[in-house]
KEKE-87249 format. One line per 8 residues: number of its first residue (from 1); their letters; for each residue x, y, z of N, C-alpha, C. Coordinates in steps of 0.02 Angstrom, whole numbers, padded with zeros to 5 digits, m for minus. Example, Ala and Ser with C-alpha at 12.3 -4.5 7.8 and 13.67 -1.06 7.14 Angstrom:
KEKE-87249
1) as) 00660:m00284:00390:00615:m00225:00390:00660:m00165:00390; 00642:m00112:00354:00684:m00053:00357:00645:00002:00394
//
This chain:
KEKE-87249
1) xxxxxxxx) 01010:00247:00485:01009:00201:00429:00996:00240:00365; 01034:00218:00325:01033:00255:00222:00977:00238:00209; 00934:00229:00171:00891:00207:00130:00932:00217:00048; 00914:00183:00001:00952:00189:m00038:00881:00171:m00115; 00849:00197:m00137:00798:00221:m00163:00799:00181:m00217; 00863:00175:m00226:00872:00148:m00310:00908:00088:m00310; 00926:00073:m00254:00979:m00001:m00262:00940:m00070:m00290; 00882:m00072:m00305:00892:m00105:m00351:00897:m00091:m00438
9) xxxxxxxx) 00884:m00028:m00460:00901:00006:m00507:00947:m00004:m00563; 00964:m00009:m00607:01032:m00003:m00623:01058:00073:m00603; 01117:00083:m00601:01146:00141:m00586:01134:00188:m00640; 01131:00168:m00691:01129:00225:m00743:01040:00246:m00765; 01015:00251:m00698:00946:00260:m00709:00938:00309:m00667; 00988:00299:m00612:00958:00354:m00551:00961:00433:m00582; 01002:00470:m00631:00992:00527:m00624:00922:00539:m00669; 00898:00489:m00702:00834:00479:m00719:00758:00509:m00683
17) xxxxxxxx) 00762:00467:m00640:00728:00468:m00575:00750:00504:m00528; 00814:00536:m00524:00821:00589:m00449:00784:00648:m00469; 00806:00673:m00550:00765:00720:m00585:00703:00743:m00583; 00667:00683:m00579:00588:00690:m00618:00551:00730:m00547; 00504:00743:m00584:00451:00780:m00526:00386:00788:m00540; 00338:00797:m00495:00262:00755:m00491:00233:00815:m00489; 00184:00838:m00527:00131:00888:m00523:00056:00865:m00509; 00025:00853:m00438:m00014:00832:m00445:m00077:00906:m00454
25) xxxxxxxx) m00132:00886:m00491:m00175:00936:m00482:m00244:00943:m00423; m00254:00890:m00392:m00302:00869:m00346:m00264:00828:m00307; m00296:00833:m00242:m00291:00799:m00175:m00303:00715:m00219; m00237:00667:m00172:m00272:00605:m00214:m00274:00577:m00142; m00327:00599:m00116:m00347:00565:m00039:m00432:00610:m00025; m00477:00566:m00005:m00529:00595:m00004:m00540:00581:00071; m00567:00632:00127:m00592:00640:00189:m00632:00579:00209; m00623:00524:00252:m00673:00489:00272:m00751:00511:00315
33) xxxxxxxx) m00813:00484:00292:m00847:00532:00300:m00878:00487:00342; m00832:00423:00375:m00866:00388:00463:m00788:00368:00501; m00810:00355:00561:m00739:00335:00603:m00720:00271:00571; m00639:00265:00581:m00620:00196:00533:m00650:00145:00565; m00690:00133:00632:m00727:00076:00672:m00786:00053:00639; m00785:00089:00599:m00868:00076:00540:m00855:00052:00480; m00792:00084:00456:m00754:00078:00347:m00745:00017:00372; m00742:m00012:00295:m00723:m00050:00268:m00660:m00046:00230
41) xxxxxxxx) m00625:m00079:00247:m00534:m00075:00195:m00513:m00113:00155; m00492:m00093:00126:m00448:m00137:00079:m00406:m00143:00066; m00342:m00148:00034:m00266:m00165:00014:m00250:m00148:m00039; m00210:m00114:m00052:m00172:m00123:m00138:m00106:m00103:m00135; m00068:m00158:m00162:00012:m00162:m00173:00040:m00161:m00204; 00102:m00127:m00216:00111:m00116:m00287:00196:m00160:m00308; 00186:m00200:m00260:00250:m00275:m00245:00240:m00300:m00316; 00206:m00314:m00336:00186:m00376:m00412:00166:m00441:m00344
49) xxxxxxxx) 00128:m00444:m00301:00116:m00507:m00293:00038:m00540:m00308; 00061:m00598:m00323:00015:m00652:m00362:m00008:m00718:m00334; m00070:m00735:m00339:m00095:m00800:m00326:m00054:m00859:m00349; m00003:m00884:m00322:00045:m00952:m00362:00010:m01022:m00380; 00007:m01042:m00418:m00033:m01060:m00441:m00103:m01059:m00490; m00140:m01012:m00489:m00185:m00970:m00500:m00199:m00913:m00539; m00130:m00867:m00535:m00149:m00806:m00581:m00080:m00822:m00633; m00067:m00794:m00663:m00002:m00768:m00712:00041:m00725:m00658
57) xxxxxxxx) 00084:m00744:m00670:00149:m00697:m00632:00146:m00604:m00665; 00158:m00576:m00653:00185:m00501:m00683:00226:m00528:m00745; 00212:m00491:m00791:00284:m00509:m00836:00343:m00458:m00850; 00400:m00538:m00816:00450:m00516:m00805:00496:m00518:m00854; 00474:m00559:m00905:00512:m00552:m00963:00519:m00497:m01011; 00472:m00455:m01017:00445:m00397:m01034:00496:m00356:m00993; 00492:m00339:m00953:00537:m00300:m00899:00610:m00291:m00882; 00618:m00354:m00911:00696:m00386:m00910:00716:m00355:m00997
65) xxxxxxxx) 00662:m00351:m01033:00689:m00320:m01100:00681:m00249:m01103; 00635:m00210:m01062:00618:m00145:m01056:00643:m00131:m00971; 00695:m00104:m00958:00673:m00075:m00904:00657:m00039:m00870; 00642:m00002:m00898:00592:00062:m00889:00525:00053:m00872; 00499:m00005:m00894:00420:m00017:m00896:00405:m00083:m00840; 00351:m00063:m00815:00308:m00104:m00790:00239:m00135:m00805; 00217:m00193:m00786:00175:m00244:m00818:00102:m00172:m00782; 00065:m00140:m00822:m00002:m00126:m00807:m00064:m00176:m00792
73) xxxxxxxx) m00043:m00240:m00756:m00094:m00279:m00762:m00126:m00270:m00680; m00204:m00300:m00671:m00210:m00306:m00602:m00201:m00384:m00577; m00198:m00388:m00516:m00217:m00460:m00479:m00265:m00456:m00413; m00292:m00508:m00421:m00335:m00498:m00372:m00321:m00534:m00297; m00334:m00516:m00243:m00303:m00566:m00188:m00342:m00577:m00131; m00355:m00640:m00113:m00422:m00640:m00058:m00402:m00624:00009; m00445:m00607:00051:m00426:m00586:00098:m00375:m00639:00155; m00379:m00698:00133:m00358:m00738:00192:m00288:m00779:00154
81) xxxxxxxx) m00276:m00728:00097:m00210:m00777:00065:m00157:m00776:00115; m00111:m00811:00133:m00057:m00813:00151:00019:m00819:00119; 00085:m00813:00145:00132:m00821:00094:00137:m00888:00067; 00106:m00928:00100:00111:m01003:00053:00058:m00983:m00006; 00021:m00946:m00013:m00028:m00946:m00076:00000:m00891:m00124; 00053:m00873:m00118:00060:m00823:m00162:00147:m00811:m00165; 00170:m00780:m00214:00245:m00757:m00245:00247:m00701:m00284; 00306:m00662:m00302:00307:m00597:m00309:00332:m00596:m00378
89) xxxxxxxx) 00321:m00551:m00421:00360:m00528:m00481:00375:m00467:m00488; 00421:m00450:m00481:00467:m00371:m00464:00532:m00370:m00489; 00565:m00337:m00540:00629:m00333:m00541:00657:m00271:m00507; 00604:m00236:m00484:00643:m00167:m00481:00639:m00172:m00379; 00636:m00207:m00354:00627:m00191:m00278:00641:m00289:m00242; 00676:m00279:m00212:00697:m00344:m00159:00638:m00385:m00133; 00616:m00448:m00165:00556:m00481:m00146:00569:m00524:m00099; 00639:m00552:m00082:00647:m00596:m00042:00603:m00579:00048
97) xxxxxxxx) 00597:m00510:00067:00566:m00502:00125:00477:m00523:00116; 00458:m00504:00064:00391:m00516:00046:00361:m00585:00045; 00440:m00616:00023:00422:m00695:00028:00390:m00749:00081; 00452:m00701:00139:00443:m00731:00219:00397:m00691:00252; 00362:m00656:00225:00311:m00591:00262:00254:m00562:00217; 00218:m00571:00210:00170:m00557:00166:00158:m00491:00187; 00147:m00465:00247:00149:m00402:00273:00182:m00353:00254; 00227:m00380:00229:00269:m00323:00204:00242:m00271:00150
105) xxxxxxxx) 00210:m00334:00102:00213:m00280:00052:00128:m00260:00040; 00087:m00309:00093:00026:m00340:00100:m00036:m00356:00166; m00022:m00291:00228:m00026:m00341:00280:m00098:m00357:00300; m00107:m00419:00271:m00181:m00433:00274:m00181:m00460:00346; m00136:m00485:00373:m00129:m00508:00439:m00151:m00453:00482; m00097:m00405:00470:m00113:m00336:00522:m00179:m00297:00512; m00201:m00298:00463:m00292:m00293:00451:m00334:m00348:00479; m00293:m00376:00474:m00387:m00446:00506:m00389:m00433:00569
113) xxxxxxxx) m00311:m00427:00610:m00307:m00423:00673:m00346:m00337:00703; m00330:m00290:00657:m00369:m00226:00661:m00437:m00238:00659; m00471:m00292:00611:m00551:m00286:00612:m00563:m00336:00688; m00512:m00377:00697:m00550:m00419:00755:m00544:m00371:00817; m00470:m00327:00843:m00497:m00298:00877:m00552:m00235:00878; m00561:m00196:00840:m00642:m00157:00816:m00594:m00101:00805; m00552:m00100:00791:m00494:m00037:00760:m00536:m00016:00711; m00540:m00061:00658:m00597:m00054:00587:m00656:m00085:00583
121) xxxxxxxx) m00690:m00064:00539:m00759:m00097:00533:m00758:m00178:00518; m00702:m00166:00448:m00721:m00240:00424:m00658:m00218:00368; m00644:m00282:00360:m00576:m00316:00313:m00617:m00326:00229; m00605:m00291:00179:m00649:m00320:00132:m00621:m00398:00113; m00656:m00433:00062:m00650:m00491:00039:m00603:m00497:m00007; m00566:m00451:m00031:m00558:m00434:m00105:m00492:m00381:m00106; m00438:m00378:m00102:m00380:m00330:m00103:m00339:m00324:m00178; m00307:m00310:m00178:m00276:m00281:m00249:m00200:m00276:m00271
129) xxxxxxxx) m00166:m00296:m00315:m00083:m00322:m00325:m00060:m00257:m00378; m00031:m00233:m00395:m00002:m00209:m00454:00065:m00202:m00463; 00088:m00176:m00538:00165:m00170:m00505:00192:m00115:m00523; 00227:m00108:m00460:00249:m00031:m00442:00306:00011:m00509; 00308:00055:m00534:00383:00071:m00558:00325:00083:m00645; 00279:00128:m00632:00248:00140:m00690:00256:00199:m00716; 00256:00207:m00776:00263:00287:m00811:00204:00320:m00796; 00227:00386:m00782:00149:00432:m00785:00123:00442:m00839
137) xxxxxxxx) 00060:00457:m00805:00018:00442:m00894:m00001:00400:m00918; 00019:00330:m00906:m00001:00276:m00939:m00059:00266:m00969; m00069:00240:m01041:m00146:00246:m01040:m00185:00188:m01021; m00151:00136:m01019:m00165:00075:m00986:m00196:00095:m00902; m00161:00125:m00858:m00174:00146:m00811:m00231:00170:m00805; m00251:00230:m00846:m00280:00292:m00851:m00347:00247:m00876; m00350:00200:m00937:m00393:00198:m00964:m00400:00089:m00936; m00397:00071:m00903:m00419:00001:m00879:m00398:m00002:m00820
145) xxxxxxxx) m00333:00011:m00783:m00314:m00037:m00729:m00342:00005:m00687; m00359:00070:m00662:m00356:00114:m00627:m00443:00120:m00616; m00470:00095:m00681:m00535:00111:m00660:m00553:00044:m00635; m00530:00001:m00653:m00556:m00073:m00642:m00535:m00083:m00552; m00483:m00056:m00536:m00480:m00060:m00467:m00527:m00001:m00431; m00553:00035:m00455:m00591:00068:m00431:m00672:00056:m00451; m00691:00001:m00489:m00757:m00016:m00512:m00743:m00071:m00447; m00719:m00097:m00432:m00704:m00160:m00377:m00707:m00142:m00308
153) xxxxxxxx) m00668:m00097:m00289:m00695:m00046:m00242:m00750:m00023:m00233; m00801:m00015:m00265:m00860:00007:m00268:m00894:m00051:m00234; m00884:m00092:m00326:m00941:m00159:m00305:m00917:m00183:m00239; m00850:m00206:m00224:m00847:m00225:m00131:m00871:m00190:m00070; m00908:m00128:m00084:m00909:m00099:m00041:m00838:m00061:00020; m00815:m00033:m00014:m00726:m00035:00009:m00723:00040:00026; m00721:00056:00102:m00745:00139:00131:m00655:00165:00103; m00617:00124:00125:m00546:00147:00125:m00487:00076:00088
161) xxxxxx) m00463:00129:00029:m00418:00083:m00005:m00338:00093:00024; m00320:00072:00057:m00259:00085:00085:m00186:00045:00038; m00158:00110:00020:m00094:00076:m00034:m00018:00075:00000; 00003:00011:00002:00038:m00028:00041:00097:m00025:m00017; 00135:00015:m00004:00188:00058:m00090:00266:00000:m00085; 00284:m00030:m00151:00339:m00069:m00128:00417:m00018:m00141
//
């Protein structure tokens, strides 16, 4: 099977993105320092999905005029949402699977079922939405969204943030 990286893209973006290249300077993964039967986990997706009803969608109107850019906002998502509690805002990646599967982009299912059988310690209360397809550097990133998901992490007590990439 192809994978096809960019199909939802416009075409005249891919040599954009086939180009670019990532210099990271540090490990962005830190050693767990207990067996995962003890952590605590958490979720973060980078689908755009949202509480329906409840939060603001991603904005897609913004996106639809820039497309290059993505919404830097966070959402927050409880542990026991299901796809009836929630909908996606993404222009750049196929939401229709996310719709019928929350797992997909989200699997809080396949975590609860990990904490019930003792795979993990515990499911936090509290998981995390963003949307994927961001410039590096951002200072939005750099300077609110990035720490605020990581001040939340803290306060939840959250051993392992596991990012569930759309």
């Amino acid at each position: 099977m192809v994978v096809d990286s960019f199909r939802y893209l416009p075409r005249s973006f891919v040599p954009l993105y086939e180009q670019r290249t990532y210099d990271f300077d540090a490990p962005v993964w830190t050693p767990l320092d207990r067996p995962a039967r003890e952590a605590t986990f958490g979720l973060l997706t980078s689908a755009g999905v949202y509480l329906r009803d409840r939060q603001e969608p991603f904005d897609l109107e913004r996106e639809r005029a820039e497309p290059t850019w993505g919404d830097p906002s966070l959402r927050v998502i409880p542990a026991d949402a299901t796809e009836s509690d929630v909908d996606v805002a993404h222009l750049h990646i196929n939401t229709e699977p996310i719709r019928r599967d929350l797992d997909v982009a989200l699997p809080l299912r396949t975590f609860r079922r990990l904490a019930e059988d003792g795979a993990i310690g515990a499911l936090a209360s509290e998981h995390y939405s963003v949307m994927g397809f961001q410039e590096p550097g951002l200072e939005v990133w750099v300077n609110e969204t990035g720490p605020e998901i990581a001040a939340r992490c803290h306060n939840a007590d959250i051993d392992v943030l596991v990012l569930a990439p759309a």
